[in-house]
mmCIF file of the N, C-alpha and C atoms, coordinates in Angstrom:
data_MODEL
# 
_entry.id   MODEL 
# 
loop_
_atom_site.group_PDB 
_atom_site.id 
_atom_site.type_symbol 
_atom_site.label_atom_id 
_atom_site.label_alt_id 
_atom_site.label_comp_id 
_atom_site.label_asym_id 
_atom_site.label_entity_id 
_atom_site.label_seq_id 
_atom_site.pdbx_PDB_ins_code 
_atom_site.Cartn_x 
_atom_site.Cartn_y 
_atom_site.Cartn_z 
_atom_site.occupancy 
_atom_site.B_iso_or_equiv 
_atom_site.pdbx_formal_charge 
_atom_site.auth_seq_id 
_atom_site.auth_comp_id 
_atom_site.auth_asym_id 
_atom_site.auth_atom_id 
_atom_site.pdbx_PDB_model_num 
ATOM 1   N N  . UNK A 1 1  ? 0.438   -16.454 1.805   1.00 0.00 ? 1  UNK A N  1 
ATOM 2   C CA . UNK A 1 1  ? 1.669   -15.754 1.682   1.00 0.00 ? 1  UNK A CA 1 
ATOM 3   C C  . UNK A 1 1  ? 1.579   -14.440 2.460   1.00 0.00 ? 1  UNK A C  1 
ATOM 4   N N  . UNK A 1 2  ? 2.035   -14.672 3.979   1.00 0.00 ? 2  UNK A N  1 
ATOM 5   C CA . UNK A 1 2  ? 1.728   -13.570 4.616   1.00 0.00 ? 2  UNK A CA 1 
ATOM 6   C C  . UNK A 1 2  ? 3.039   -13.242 5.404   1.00 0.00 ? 2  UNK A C  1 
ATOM 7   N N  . UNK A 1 3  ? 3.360   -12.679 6.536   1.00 0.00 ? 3  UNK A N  1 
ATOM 8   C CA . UNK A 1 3  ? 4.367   -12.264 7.133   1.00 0.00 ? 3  UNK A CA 1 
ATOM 9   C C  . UNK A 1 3  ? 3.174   -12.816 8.888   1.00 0.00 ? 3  UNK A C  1 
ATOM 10  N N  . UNK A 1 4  ? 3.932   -13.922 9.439   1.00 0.00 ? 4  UNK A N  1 
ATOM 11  C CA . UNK A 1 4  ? 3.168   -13.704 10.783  1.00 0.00 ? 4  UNK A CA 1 
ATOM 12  C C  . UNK A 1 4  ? 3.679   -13.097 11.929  1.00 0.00 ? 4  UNK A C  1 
ATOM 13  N N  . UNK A 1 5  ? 2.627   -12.492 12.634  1.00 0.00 ? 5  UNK A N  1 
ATOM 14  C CA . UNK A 1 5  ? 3.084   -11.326 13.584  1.00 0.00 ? 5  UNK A CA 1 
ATOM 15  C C  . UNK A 1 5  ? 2.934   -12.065 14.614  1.00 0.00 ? 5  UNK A C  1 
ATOM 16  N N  . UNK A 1 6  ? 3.600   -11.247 16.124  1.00 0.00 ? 6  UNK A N  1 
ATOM 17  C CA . UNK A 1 6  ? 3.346   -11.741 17.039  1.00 0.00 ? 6  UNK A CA 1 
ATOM 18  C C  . UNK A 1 6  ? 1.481   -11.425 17.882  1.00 0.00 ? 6  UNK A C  1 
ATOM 19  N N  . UNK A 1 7  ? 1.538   -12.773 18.627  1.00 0.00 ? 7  UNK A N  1 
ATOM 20  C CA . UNK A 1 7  ? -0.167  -12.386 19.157  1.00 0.00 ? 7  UNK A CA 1 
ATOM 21  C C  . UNK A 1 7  ? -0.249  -11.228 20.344  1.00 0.00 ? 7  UNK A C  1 
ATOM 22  N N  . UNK A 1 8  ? -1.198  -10.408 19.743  1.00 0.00 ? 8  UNK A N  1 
ATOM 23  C CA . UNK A 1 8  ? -1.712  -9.564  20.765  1.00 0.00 ? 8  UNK A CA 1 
ATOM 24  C C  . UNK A 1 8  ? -1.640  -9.266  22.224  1.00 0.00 ? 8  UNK A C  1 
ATOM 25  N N  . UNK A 1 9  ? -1.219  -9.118  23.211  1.00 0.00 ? 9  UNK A N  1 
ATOM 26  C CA . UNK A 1 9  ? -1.679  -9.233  24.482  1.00 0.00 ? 9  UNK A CA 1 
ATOM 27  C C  . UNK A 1 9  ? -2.577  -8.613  24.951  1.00 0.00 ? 9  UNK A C  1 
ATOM 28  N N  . UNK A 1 10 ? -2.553  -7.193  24.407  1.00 0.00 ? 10 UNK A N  1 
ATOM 29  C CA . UNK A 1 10 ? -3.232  -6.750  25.777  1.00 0.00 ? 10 UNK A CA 1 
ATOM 30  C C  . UNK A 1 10 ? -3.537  -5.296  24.789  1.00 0.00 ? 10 UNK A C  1 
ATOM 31  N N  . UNK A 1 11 ? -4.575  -4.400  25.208  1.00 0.00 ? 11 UNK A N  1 
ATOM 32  C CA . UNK A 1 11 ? -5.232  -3.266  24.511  1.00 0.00 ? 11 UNK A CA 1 
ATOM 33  C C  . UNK A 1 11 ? -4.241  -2.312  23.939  1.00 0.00 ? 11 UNK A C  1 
ATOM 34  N N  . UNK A 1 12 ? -3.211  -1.908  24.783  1.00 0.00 ? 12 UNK A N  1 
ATOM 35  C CA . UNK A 1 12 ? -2.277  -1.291  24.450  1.00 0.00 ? 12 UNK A CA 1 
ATOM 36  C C  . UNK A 1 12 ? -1.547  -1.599  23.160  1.00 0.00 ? 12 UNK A C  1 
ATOM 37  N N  . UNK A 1 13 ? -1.061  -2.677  22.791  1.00 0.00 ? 13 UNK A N  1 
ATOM 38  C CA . UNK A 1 13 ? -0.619  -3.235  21.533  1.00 0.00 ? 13 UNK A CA 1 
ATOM 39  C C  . UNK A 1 13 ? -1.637  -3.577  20.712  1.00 0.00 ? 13 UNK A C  1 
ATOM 40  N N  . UNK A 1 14 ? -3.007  -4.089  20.985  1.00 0.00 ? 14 UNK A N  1 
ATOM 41  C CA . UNK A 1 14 ? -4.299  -3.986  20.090  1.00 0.00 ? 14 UNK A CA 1 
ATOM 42  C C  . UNK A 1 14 ? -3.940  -2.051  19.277  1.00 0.00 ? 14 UNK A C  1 
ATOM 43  N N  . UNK A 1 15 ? -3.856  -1.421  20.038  1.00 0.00 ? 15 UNK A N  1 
ATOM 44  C CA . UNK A 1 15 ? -4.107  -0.145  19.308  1.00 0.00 ? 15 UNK A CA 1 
ATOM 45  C C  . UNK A 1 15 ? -2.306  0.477   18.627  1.00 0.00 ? 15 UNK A C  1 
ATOM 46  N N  . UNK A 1 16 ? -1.548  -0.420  18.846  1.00 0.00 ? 16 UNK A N  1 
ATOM 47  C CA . UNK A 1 16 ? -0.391  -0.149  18.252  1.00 0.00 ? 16 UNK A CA 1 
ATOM 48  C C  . UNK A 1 16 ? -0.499  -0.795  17.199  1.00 0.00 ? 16 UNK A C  1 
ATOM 49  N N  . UNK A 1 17 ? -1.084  -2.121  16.982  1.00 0.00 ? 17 UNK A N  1 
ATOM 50  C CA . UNK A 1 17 ? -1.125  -2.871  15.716  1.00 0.00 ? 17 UNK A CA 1 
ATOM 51  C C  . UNK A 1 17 ? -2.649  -1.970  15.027  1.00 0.00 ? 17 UNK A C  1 
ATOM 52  N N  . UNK A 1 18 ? -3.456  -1.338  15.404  1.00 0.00 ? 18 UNK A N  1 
ATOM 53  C CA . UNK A 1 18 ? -4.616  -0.703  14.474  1.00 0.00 ? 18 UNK A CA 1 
ATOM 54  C C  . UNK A 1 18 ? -3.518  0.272   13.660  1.00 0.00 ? 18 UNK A C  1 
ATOM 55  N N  . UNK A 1 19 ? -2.798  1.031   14.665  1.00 0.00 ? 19 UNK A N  1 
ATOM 56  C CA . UNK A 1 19 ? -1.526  2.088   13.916  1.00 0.00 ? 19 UNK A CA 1 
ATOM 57  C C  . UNK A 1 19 ? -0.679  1.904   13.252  1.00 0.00 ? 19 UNK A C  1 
ATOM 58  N N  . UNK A 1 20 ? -0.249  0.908   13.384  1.00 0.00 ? 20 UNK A N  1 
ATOM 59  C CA . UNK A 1 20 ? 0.231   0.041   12.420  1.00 0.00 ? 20 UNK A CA 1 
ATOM 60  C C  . UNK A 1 20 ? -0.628  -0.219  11.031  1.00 0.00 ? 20 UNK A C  1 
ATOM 61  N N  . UNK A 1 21 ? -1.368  -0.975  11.001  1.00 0.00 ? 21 UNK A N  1 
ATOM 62  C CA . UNK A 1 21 ? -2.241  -0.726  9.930   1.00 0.00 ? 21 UNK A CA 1 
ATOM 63  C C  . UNK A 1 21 ? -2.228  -0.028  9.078   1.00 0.00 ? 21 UNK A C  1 
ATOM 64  N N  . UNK A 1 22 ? -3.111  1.560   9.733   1.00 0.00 ? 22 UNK A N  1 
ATOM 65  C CA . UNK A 1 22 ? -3.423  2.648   9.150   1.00 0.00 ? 22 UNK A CA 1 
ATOM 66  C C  . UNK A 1 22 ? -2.191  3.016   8.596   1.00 0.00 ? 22 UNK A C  1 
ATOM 67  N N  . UNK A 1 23 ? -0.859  3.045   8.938   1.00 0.00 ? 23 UNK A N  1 
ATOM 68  C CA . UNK A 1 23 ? 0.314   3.644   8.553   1.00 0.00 ? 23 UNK A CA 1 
ATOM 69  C C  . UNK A 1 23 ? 0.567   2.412   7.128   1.00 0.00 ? 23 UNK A C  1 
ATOM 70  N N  . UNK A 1 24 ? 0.731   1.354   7.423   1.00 0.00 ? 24 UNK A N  1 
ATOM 71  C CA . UNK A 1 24 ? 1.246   0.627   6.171   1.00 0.00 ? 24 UNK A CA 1 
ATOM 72  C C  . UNK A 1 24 ? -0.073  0.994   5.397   1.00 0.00 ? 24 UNK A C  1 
ATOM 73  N N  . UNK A 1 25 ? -1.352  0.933   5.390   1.00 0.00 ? 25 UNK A N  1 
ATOM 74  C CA . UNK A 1 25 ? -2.129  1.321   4.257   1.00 0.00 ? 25 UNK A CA 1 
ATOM 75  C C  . UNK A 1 25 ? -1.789  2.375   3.532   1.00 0.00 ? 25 UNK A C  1 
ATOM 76  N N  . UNK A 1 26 ? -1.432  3.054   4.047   1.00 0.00 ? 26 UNK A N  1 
ATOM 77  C CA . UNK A 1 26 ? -0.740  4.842   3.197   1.00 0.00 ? 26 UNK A CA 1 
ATOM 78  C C  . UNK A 1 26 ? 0.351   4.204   2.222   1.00 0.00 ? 26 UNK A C  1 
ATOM 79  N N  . UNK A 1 27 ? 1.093   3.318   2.999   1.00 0.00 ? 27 UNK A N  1 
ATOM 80  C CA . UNK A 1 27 ? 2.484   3.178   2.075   1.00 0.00 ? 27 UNK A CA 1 
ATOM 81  C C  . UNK A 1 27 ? 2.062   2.312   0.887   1.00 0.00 ? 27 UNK A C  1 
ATOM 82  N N  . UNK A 1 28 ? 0.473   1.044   0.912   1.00 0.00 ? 28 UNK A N  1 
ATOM 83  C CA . UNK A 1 28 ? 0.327   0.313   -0.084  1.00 0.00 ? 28 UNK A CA 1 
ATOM 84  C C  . UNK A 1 28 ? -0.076  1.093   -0.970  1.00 0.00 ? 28 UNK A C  1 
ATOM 85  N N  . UNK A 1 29 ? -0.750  2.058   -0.725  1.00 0.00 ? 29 UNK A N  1 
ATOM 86  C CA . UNK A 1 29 ? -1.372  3.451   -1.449  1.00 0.00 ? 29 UNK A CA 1 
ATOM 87  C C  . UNK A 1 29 ? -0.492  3.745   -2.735  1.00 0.00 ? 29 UNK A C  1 
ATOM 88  N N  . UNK A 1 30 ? 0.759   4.356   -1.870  1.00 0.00 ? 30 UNK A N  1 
ATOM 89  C CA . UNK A 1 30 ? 1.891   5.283   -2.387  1.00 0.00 ? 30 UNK A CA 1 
ATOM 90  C C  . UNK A 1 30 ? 2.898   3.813   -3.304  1.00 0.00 ? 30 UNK A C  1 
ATOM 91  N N  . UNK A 1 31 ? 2.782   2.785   -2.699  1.00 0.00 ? 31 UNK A N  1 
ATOM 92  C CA . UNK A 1 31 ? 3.506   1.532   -3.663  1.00 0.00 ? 31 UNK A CA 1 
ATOM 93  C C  . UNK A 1 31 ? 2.470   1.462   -4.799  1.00 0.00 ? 31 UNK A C  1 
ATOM 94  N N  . UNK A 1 32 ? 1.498   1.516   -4.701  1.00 0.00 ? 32 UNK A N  1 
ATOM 95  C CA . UNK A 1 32 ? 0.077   0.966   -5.790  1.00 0.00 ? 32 UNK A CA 1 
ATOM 96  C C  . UNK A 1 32 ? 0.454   1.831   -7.176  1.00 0.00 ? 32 UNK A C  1 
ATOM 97  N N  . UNK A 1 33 ? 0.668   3.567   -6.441  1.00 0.00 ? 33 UNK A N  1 
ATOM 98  C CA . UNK A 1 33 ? 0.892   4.548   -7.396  1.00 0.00 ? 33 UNK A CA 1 
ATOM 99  C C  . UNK A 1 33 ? 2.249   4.556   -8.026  1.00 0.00 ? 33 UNK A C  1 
ATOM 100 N N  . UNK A 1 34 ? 2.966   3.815   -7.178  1.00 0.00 ? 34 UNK A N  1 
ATOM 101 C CA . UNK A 1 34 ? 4.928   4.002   -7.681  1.00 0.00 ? 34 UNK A CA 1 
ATOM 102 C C  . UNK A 1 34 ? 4.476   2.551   -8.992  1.00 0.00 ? 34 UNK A C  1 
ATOM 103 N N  . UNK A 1 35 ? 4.277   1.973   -8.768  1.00 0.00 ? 35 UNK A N  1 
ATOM 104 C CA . UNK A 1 35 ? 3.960   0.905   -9.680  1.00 0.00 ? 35 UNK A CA 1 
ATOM 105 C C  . UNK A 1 35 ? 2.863   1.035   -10.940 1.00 0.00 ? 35 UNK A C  1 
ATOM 106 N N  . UNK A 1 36 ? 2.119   1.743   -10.618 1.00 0.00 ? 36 UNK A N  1 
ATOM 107 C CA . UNK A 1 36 ? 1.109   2.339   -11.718 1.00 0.00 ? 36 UNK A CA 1 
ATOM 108 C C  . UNK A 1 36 ? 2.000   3.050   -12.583 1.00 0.00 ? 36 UNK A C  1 
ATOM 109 N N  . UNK A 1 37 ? 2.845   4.074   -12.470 1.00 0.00 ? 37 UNK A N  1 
ATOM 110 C CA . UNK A 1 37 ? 3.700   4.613   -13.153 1.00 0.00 ? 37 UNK A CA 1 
ATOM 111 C C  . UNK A 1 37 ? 4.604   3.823   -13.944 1.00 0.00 ? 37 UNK A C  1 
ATOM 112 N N  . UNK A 1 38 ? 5.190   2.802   -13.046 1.00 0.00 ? 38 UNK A N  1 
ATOM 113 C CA . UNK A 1 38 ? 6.266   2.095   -14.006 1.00 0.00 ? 38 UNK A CA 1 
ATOM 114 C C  . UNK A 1 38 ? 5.483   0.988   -14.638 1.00 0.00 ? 38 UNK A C  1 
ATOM 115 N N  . UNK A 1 39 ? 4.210   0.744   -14.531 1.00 0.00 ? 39 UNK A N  1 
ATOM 116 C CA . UNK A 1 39 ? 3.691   0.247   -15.898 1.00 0.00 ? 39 UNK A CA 1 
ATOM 117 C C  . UNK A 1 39 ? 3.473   1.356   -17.398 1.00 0.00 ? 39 UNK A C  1 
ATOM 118 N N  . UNK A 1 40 ? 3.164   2.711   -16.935 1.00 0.00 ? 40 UNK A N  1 
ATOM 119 C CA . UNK A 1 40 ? 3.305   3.609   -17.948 1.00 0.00 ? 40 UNK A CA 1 
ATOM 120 C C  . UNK A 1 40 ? 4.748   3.325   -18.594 1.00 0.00 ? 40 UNK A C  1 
ATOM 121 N N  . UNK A 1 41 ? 5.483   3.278   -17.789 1.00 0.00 ? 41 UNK A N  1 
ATOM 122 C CA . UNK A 1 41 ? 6.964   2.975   -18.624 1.00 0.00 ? 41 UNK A CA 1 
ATOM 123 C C  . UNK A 1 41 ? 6.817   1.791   -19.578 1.00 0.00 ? 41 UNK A C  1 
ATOM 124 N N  . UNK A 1 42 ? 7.012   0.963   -19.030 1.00 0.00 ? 42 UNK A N  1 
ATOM 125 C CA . UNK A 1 42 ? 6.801   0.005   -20.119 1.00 0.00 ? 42 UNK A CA 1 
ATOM 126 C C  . UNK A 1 42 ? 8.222   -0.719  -19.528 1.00 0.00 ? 42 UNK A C  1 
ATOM 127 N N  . UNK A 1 43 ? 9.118   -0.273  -18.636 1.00 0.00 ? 43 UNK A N  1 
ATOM 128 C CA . UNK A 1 43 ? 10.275  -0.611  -17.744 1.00 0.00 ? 43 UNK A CA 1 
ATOM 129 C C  . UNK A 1 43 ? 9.682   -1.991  -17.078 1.00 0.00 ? 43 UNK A C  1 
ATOM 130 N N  . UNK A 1 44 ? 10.580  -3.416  -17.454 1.00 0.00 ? 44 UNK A N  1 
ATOM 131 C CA . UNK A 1 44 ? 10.147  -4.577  -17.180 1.00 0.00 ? 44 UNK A CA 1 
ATOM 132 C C  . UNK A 1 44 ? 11.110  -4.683  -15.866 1.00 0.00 ? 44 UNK A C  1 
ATOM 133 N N  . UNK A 1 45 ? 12.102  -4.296  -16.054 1.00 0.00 ? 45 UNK A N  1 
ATOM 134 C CA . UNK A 1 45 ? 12.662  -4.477  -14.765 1.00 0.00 ? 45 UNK A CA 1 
ATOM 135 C C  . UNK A 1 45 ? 12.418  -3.318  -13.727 1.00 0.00 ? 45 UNK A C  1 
ATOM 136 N N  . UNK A 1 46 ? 11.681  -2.471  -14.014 1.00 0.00 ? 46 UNK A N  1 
ATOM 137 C CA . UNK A 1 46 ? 11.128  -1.342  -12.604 1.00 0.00 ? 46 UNK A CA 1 
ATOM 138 C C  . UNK A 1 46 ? 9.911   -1.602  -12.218 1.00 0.00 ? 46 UNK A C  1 
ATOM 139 N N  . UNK A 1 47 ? 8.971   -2.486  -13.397 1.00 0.00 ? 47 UNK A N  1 
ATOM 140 C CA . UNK A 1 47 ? 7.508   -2.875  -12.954 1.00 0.00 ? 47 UNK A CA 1 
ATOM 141 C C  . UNK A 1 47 ? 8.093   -4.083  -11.605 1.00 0.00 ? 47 UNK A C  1 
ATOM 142 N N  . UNK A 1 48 ? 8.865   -4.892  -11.948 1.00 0.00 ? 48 UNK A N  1 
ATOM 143 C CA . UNK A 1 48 ? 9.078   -6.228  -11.267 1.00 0.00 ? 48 UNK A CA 1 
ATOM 144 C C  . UNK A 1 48 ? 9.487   -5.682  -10.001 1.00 0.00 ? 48 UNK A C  1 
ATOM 145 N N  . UNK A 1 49 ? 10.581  -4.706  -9.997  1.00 0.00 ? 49 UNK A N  1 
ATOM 146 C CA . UNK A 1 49 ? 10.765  -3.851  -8.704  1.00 0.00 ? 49 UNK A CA 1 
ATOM 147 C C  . UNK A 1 49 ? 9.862   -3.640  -7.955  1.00 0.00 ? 49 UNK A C  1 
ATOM 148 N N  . UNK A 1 50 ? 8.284   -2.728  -8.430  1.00 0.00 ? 50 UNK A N  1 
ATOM 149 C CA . UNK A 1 50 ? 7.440   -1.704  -8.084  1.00 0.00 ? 50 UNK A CA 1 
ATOM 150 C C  . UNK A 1 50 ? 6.541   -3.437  -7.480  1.00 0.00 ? 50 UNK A C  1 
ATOM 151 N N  . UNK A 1 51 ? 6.211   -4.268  -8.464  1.00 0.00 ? 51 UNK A N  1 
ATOM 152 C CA . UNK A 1 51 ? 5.826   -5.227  -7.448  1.00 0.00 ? 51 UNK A CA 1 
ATOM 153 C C  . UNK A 1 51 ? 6.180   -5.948  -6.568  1.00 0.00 ? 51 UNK A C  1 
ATOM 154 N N  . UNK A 1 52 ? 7.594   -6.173  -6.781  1.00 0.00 ? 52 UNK A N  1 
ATOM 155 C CA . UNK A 1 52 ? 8.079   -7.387  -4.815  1.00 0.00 ? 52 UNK A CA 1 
ATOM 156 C C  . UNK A 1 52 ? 8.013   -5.841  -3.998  1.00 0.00 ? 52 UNK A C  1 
ATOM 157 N N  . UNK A 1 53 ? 8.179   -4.782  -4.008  1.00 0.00 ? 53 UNK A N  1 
ATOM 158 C CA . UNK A 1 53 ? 8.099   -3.808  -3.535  1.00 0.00 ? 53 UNK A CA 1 
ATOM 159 C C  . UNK A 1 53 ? 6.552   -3.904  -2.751  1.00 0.00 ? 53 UNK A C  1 
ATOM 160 N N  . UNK A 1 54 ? 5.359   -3.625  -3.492  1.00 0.00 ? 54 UNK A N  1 
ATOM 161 C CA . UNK A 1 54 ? 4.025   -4.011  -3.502  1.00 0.00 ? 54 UNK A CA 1 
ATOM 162 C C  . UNK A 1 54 ? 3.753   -5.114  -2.490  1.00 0.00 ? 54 UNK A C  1 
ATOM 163 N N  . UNK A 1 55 ? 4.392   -5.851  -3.016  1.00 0.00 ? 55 UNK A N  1 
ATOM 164 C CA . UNK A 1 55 ? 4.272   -7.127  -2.407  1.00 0.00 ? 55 UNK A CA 1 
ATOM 165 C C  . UNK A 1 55 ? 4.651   -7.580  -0.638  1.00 0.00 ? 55 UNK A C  1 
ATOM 166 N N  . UNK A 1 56 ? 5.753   -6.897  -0.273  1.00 0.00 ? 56 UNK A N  1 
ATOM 167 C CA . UNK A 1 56 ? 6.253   -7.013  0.650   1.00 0.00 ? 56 UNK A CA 1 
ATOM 168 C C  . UNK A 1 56 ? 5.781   -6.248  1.784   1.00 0.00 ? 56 UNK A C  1 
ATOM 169 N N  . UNK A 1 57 ? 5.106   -5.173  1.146   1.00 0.00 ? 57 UNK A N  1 
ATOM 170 C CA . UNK A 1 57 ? 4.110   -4.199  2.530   1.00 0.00 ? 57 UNK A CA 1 
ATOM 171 C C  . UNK A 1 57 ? 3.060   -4.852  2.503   1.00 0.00 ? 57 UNK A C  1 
ATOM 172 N N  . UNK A 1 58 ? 2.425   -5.531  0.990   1.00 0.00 ? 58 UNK A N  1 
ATOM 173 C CA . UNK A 1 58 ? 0.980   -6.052  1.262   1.00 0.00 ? 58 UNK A CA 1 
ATOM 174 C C  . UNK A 1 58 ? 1.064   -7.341  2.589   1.00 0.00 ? 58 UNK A C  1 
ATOM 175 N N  . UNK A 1 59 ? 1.920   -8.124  2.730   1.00 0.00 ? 59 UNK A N  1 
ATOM 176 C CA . UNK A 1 59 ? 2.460   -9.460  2.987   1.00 0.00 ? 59 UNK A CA 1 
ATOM 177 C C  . UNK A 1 59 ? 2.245   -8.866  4.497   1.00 0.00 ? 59 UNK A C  1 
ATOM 178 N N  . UNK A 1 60 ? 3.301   -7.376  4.677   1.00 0.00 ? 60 UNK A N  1 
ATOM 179 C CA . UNK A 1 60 ? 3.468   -7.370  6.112   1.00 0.00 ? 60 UNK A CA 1 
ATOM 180 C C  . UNK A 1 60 ? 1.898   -6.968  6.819   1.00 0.00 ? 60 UNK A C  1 
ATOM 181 N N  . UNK A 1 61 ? 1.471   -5.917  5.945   1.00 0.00 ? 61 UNK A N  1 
ATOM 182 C CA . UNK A 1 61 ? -0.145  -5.575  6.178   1.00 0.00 ? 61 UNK A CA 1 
ATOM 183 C C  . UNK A 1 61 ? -0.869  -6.233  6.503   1.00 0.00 ? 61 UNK A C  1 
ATOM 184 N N  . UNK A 1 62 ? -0.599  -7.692  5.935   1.00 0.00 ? 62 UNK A N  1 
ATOM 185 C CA . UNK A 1 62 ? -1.583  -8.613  6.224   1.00 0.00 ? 62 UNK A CA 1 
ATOM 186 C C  . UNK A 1 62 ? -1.724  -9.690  6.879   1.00 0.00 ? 62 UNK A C  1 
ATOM 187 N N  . UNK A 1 63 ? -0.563  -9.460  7.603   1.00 0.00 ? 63 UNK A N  1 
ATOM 188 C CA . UNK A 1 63 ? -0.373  -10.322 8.791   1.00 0.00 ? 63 UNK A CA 1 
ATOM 189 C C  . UNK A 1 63 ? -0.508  -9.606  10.299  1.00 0.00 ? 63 UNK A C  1 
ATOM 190 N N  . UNK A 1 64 ? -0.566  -8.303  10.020  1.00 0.00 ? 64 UNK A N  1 
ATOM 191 C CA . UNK A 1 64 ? -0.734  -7.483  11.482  1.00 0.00 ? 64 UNK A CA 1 
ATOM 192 C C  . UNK A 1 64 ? -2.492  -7.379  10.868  1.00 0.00 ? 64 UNK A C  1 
ATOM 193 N N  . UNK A 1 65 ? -3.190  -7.688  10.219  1.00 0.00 ? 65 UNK A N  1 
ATOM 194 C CA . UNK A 1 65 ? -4.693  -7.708  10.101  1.00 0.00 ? 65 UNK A CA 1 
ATOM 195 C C  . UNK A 1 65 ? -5.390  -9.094  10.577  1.00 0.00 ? 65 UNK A C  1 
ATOM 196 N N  . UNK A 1 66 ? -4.605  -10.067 9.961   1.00 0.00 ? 66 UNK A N  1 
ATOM 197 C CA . UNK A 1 66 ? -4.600  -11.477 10.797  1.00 0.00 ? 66 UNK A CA 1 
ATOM 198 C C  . UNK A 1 66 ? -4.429  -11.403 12.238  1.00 0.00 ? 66 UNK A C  1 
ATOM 199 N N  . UNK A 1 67 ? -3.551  -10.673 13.014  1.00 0.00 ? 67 UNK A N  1 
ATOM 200 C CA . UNK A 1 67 ? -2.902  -10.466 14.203  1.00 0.00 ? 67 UNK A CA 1 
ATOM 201 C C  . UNK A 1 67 ? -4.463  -9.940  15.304  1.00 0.00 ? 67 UNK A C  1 
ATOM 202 N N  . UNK A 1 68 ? -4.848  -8.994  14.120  1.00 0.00 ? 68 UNK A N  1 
ATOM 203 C CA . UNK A 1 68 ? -6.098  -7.734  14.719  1.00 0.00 ? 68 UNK A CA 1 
ATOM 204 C C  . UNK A 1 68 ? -7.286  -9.026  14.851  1.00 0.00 ? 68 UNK A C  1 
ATOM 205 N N  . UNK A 1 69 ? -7.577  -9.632  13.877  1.00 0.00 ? 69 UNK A N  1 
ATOM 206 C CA . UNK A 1 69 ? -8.824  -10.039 13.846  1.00 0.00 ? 69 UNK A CA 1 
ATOM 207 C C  . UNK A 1 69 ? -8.683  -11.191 14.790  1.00 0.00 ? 69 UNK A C  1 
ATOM 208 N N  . UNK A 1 70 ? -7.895  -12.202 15.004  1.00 0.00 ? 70 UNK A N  1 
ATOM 209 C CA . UNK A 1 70 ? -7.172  -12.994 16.278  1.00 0.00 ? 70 UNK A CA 1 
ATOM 210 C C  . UNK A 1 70 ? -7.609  -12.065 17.501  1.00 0.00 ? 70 UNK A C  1 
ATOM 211 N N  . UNK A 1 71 ? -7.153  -11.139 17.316  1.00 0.00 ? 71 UNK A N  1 
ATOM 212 C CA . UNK A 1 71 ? -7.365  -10.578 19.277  1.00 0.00 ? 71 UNK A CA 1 
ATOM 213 C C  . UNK A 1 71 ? -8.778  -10.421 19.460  1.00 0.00 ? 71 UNK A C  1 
ATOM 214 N N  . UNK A 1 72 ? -9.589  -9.563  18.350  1.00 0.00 ? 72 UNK A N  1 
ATOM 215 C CA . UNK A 1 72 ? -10.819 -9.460  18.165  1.00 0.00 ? 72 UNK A CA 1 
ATOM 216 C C  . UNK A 1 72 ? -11.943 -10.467 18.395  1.00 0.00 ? 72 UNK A C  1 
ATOM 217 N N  . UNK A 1 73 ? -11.290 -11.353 17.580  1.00 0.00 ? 73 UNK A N  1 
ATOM 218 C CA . UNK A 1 73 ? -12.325 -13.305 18.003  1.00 0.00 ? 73 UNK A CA 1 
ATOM 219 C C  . UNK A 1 73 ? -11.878 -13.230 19.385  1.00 0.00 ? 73 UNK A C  1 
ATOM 220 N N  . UNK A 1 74 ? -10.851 -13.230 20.412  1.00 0.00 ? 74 UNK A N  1 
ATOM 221 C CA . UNK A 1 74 ? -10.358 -13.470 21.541  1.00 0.00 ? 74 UNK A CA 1 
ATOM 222 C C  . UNK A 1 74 ? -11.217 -12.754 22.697  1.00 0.00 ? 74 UNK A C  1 
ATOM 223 N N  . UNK A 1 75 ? -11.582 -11.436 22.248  1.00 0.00 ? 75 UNK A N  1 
ATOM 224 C CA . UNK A 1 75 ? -12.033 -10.931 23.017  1.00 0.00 ? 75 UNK A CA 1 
ATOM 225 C C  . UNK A 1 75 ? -13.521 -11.038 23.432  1.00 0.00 ? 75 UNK A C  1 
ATOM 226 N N  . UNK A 1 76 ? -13.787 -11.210 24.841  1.00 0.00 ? 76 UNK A N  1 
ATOM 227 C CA . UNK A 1 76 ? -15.275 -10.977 25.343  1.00 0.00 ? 76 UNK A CA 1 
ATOM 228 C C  . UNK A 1 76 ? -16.485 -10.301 24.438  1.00 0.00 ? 76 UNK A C  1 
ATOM 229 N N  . UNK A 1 77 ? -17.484 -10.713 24.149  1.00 0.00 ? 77 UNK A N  1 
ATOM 230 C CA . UNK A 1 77 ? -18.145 -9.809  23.869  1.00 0.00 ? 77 UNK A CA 1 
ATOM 231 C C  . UNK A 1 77 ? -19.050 -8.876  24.661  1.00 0.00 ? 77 UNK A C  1 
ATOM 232 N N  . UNK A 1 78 ? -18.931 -7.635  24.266  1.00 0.00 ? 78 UNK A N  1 
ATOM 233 C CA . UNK A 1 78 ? -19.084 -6.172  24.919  1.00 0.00 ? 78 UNK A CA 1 
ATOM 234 C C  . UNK A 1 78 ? -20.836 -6.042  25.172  1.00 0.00 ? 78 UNK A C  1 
ATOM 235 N N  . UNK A 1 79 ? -21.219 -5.917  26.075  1.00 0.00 ? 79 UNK A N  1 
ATOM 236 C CA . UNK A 1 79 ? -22.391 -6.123  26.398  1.00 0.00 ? 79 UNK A CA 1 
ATOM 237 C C  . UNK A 1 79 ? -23.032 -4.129  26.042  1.00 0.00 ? 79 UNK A C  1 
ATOM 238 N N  . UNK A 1 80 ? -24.094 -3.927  25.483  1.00 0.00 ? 80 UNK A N  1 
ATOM 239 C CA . UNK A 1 80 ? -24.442 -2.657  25.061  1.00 0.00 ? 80 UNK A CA 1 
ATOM 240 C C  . UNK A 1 80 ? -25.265 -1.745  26.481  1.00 0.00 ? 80 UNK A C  1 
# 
């Protein structure tokens, strides 16, 4: 249950999808905590919110990580 992204081409979009990343991780962060709260509530219909909420950045997150690790297998390996 993921969201699929488009494939990689080329380094330039390799490092737009890492930014990508890093930016939706902040927001699963800040969803993790909006939802931690409305379990303090005890609010059944704001928990259910706080998770398809949850749910829908994790989904997209994790298809631009699928996307990353695809280009990554793709690529040459880097001689030291």
């Amino acid at each position: 249950m993921r969201d699929t992204q488009p494939p990689i081409t080329s380094d330039e979009e390799y490092r737009g999808y890492q930014a990508g990343r890093d930016k939706l991780t902040k927001v699963v962060e800040e969803r993790e905590a909006r939802l931690i709260d409305a379990l303090a509530t005890g609010d059944a219909k704001r928990i259910e919110a706080m998770r398809f909420d949850l749910l829908q950045v994790l989904r997209h997150r994790q298809g631009i990580i699928d996307a990353i690790r695809e280009y990554e297998q793709r690529q040459p390996a880097q001689s030291a």
